[in-house]
N, C-alpha and C positions, 0 to 999 in steps of 0.2 A: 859604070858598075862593073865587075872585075866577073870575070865568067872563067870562074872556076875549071870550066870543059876543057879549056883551049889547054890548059898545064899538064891535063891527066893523061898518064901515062903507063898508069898501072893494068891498063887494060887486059888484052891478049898477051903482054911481054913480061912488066915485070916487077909489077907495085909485091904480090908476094913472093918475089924470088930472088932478087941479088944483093939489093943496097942493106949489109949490116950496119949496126951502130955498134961502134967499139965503146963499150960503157966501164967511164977511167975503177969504177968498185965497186964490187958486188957483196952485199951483206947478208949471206943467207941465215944465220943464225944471230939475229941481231935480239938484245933483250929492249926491254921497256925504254924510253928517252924520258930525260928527264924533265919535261914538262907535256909528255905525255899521262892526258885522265882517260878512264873508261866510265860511261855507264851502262848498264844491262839493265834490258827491259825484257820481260817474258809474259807467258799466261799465270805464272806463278807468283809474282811477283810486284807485278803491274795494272793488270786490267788488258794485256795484247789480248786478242780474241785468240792467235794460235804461234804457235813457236815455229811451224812453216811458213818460213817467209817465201813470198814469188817474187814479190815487184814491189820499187818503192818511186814515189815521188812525191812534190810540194806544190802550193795554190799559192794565187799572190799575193795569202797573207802570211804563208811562212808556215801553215800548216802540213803534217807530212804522213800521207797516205801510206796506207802498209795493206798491199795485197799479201794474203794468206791461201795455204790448203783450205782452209773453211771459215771464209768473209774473209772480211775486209775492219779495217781500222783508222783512224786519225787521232794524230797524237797534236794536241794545240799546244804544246809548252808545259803543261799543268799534267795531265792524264788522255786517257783512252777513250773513246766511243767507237761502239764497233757495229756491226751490222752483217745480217746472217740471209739464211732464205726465209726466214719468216719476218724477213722486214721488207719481202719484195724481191729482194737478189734473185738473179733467174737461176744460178746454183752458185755452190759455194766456194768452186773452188778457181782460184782468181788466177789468170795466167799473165794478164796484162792491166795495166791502169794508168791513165792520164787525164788532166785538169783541161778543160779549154774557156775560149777565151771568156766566155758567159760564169765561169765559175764553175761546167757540171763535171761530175767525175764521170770518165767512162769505164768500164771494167770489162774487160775480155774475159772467158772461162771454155769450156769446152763445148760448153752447150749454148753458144751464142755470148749476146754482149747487154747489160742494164747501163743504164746512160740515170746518173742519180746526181737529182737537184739541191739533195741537202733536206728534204723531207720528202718525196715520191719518185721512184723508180718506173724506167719504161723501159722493155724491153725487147728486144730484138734479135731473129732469126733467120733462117733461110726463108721461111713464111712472109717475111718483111723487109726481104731483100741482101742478107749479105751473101755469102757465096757458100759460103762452110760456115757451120757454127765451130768449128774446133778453132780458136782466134791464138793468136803467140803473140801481138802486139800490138800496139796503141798508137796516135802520133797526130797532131793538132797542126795547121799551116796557118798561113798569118789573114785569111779568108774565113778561118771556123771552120773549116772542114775536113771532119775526122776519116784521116787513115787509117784501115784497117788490114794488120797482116793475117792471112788465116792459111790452113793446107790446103787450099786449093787459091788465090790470087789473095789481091787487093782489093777491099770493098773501101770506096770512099763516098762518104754521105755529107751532104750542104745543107742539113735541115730540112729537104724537101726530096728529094731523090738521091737514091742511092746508084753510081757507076763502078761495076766491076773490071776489074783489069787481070788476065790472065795469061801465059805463055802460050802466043803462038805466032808461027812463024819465023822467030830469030827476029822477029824488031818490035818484039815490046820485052814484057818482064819475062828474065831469062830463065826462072824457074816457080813453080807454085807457092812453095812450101816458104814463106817468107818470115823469118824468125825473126828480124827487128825492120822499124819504120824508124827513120830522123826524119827530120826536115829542119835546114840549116838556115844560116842567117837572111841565103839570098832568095829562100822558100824554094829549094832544090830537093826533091824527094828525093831520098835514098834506101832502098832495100836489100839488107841483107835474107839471103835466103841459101838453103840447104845444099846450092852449087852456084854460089857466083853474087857478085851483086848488080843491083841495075839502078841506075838514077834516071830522074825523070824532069823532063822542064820544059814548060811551053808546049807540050805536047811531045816531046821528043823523047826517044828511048837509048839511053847510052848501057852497054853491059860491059863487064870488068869480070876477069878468069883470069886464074891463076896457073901456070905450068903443077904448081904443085896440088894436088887434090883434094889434102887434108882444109888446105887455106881457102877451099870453096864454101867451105860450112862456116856460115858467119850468124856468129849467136849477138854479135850487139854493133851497135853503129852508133858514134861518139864525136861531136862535133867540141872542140875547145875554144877557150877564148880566143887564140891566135887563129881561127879558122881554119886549125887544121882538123882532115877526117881521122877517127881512129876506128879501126875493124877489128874487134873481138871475133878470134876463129878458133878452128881442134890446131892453128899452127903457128900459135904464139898473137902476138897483139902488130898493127901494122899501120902506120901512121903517112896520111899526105899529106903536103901542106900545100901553101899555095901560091909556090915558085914551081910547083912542079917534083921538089928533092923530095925521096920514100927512105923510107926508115921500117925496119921491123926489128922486133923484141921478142926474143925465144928463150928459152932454160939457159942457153948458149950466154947470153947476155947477163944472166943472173934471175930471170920471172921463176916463180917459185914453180911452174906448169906452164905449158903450152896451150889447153885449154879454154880461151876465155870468154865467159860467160856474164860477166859485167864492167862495169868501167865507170872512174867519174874523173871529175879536176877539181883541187881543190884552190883554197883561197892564195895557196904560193904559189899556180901555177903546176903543185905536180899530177900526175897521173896514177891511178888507185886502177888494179885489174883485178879481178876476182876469179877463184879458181877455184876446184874441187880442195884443193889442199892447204889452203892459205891468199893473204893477200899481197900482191906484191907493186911499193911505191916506186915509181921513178920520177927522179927530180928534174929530169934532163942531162945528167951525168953521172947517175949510182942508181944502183936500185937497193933497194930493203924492203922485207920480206917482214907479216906478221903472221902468224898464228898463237895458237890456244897458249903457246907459251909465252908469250908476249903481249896479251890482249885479247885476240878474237874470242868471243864465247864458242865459235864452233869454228873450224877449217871452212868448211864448205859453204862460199858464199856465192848466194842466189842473186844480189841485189848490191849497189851501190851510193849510195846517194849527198850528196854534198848539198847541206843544209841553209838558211838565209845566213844564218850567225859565223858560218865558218866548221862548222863540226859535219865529223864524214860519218855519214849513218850505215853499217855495215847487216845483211839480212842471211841469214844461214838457215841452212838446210833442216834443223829441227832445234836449234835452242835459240829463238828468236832473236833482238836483236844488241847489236855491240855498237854504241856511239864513241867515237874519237873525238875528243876535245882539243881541237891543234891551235896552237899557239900562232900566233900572225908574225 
């Protein structure tokens, strides 16, 4: 089995600070392609419950979840079913969400976390074990048992007990505040958090710091089909793979923001980052850039998500959401 540790080098030196990509063209004002569709979906329009989208993801039947400012949704193909606090939710306003392996949604929000079976909600606090109720993320291992990133550590629960993990002493998680949870193919925790990130495996604590500052604040953590990591931060998007070679992507390169706040990979292989301003693709050798003028219904995307079918479901900041229909 191939132990990802032994190549990483981005540590203390220099995963976000030297190796550019020279990217051969940059499309920053690109219009529609032409076997590019949209669809739009809203509360207007639709049945979404809210046009604040948080967080998106899919179960494995292809259905796709949409955390909102107030509930939550599932869209089957057909239409909407949504669910609020008076269906149980412990509040409404959804900051994190993920499927595990039993089927159940889990939903993070400020005030704790409901863990929902598809008809009854149970829910969960500092009262019943996690560490903070203010949750940023979600994250299922190949054991069932859900990670939780919150501002103050990591709560992970196995169905029966809940084990916090928090910063102390420089050899475990290198910071509280932990903004996104993966867990990659070879069940290696990874957490990004508000200065640094930290992996975990076997019981062992690995941290990664950047000379640069901005590149500590890490809003998403992105594993691709080629096994490479990808780290959404405030200093552009920053890619390992698993020879070892680091790669980062800035304005510099053509990303419409440095920013990044989502990520996905779509069915060719490229990469999709979400920004306060736009979205920007890269193919592995250009990048291109969407916004409103082009497709997004809104700049500002909160969420990424790349669907069973092939289509990249995009979730903005208040006019819910914009599906891309991409051609194979």
């Amino acid at each position: 089995m191939r132990n990802r540790l032994s190549h990483i080098s981005f540590g203390l030196v220099t995963l976000f600070a030297v190796m550019l990509l020279a990217v051969g063209s940059c499309n920053k004002n690109p219009g529609p392609g032409p076997s590019e569709q949209w669809t739009y979906y809203s509360s207007s329009n639709s049945g979404l419950i809210n046009n604040e989208i948080t967080c998106l993801t899919k179960d494995a039947n292809g259905n796709i979840w949409i955390g909102t400012r107030y509930g939550f949704s599932k869209f089957d193909g057909k239409g909407f079913t949504n669910w609020q606090e008076n269906s149980g939710l412990i509040y409404h306003d959804i900051t994190a969400i993920a499927i595990d392996k039993s089927g159940n949604v889990w939903l993070g929000t400020p005030y704790g976390v409901s863990k929902f079976d598809g008809q009854h909600f149970a829910n969960f606090t500092t009262g019943n074990g996690l560490s903070s109720n203010n949750i940023y993320s979600i994250a299922v291992d190949d054991q069932n048992t859900i990670w939780i990133g919150t501002g103050k550590g990591i709560c992970a629960f196995d169905g029966q007990k809940w084990t916090i993990y928090e910063k102390t002493g420089g050899k475990s998680l290198v910071n509280d505040h932990v903004r996104s949870v993966m867990v990659d193919k070879l069940n290696h925790k990874w957490f990004g958090t508000e200065y640094g990130v930290s992996e975990f495996y076997n019981g062992v604590w690995t941290t990664f710091l950047s000379q640069e500052a901005l590149a500590n604040y890490i809003f998403v953590v992105f594993e691709d089909t080629q096994d490479n990591v990808w780290f959404g931060t405030m200093a552009g998007a920053f890619r390992h793979d698993s020879l070892g070679n680091q790669m980062n992507l800035t304005t510099k390169e053509g990303l419409i923001f440095d920013q990044i706040e989502s990520m996905t990979e779509d069915n060719n292989g490229a990469m999709w980052f979400g920004t306060q301003f736009g979205v920007s693709r890269y193919d592995g050798s250009s990048v291109k850039t969407y916004t409103t003028t082009n497709g997004l219904a809104a700049n500002w995307t909160t969420a990424i998500l790349k669907a069973d079918n092939g289509d990249v479901w995009f979730g903005s900041v208040n006019k819910g959401l914009s599906v891309l229909h991409i051609s194979q």
